[in-house]
N, C-alpha and C positions, 0 to 999 in steps of 0.2 A: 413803360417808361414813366417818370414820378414826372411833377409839372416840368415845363420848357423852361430851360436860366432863361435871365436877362442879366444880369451885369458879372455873374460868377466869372472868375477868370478860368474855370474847367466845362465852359457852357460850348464848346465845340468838341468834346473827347466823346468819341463813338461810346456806346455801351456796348460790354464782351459779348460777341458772335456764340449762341453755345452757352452760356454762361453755367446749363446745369447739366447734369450728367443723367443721362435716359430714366436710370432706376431708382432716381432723388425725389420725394417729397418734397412739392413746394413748401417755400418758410409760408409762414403763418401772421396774416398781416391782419391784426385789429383795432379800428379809433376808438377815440371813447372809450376805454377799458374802465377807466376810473367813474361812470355814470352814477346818478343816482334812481335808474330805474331799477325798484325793487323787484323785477319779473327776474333781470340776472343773476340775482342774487342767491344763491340754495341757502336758506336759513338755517343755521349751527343751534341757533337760541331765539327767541325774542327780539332781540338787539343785534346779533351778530351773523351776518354769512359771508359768502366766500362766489363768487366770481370767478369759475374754471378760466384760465386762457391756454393750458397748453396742458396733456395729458402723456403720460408718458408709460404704458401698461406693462413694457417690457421689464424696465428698472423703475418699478414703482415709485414713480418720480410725478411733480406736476407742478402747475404755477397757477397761481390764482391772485387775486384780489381779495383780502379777510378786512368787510366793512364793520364797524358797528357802529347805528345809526343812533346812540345814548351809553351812557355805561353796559360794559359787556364783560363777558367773562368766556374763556375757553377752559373745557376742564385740562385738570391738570394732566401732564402727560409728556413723556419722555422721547426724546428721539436717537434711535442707532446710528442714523448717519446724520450728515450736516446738510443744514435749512441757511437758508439766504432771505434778508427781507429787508425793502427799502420804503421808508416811513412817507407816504403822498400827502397825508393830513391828519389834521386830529394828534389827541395823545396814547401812548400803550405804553404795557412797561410788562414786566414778569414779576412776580413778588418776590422770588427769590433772590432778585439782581437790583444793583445801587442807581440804576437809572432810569429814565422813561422817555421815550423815543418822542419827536414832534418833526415835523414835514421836512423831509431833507435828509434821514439822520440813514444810516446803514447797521445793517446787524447782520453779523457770521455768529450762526451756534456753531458749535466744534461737535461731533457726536461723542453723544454720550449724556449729554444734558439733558435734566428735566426742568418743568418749570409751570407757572400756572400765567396763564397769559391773560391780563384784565385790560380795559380800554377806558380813558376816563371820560370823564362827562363835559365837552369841550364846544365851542363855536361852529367848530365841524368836526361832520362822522369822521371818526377814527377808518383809513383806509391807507392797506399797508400791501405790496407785491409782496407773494408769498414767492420760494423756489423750497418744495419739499422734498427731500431725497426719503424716498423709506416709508415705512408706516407711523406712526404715533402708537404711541406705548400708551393709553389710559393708566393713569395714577391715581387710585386710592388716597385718602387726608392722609394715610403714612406715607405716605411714595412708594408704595407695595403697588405691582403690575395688576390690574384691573381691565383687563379688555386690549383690543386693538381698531387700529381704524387705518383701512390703507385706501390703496386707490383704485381699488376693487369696490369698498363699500361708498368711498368720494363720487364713482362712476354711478352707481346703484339711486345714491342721492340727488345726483343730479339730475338724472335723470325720471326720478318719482317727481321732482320742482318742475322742470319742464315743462313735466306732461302738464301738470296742473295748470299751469298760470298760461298754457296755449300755445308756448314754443314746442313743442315738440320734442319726448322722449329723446328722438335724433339730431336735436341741436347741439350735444356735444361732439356729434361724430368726427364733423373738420376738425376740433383740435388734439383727436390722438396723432400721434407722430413718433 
């Protein structure tokens, strides 16, 4: 049960008896997701990593946190289905697209879009919720396919960072689901 009301007018409604069903996976409850302890972090670049919170192996799916702690760059790279991401701080933008995102802001790609994702040099780390459906397509300077990166090689990453900085290889294991 989350803390006791005091003045809510719903602070006497029982919570549901049952609530989950026998062969459910509990949801997946994390503070602090938006930290700046660099141990969380699996580093992309220099500047830029990514913050697993939920994995999803089946439908190569997952959510993270994409910080970068100064100017950043993600190579360029395509996606077949649609990605979700909502802007926590900092600036980022795509180079191919007329705007650039700052704390608040939401973005739906559609699939099918490529794009080169840079982070600009702001007050505070650029840090955005990622929702990725699918793999990333690496793009070549023509936007010729160059490689892949799903959440096969995301899991592999994460877990080479782990091991390193003393969490433990198996610290991502809670958030498959």
């Amino acid at each position: 049960m989350p803390e006791d009301a005091t003045t809510e007018f719903w602070k006497n409604l029982k919570p549901i008896e049952n609530s989950q069903k026998p062969d459910a996976l509990p949801e997946l409850y994390l503070s602090n997701v938006a930290t700046d302890d660099d141990r969380y972090y699996v580093p992309f670049t220099e500047t830029v990593g990514s913050r697993p919170l939920w994995i999803n192996v089946k439908d190569n799916t997952w959510s993270d946190i994409l910080r970068a702690t100064s100017a950043g760059l993600v190579n360029r790279h395509y996606h077949p289905h649609e990605v979700f991401a909502y802007t926590i701080s900092g600036k980022w933008g795509y180079l191919e697209r007329p705007w650039t995102a700052t704390a608040g802001d939401f973005i739906y790609e559609a699939p099918g879009e490529g794009h080169t994702l840079v982070a600009y040099e702001d007050e505070e780390p650029m840090k955005t919720l990622f929702i990725v459906k699918g793999p990333l397509i690496w793009l070549d300077e023509n936007g010729e396919p160059d490689g892949y990166f799903d959440v096969h090689d995301y899991i592999a990453l994460c877990r080479e960072h782990f091991e390193k900085v003393g969490l433990g290889a198996d610290f991502i294991d809670p958030l498959f689901r």
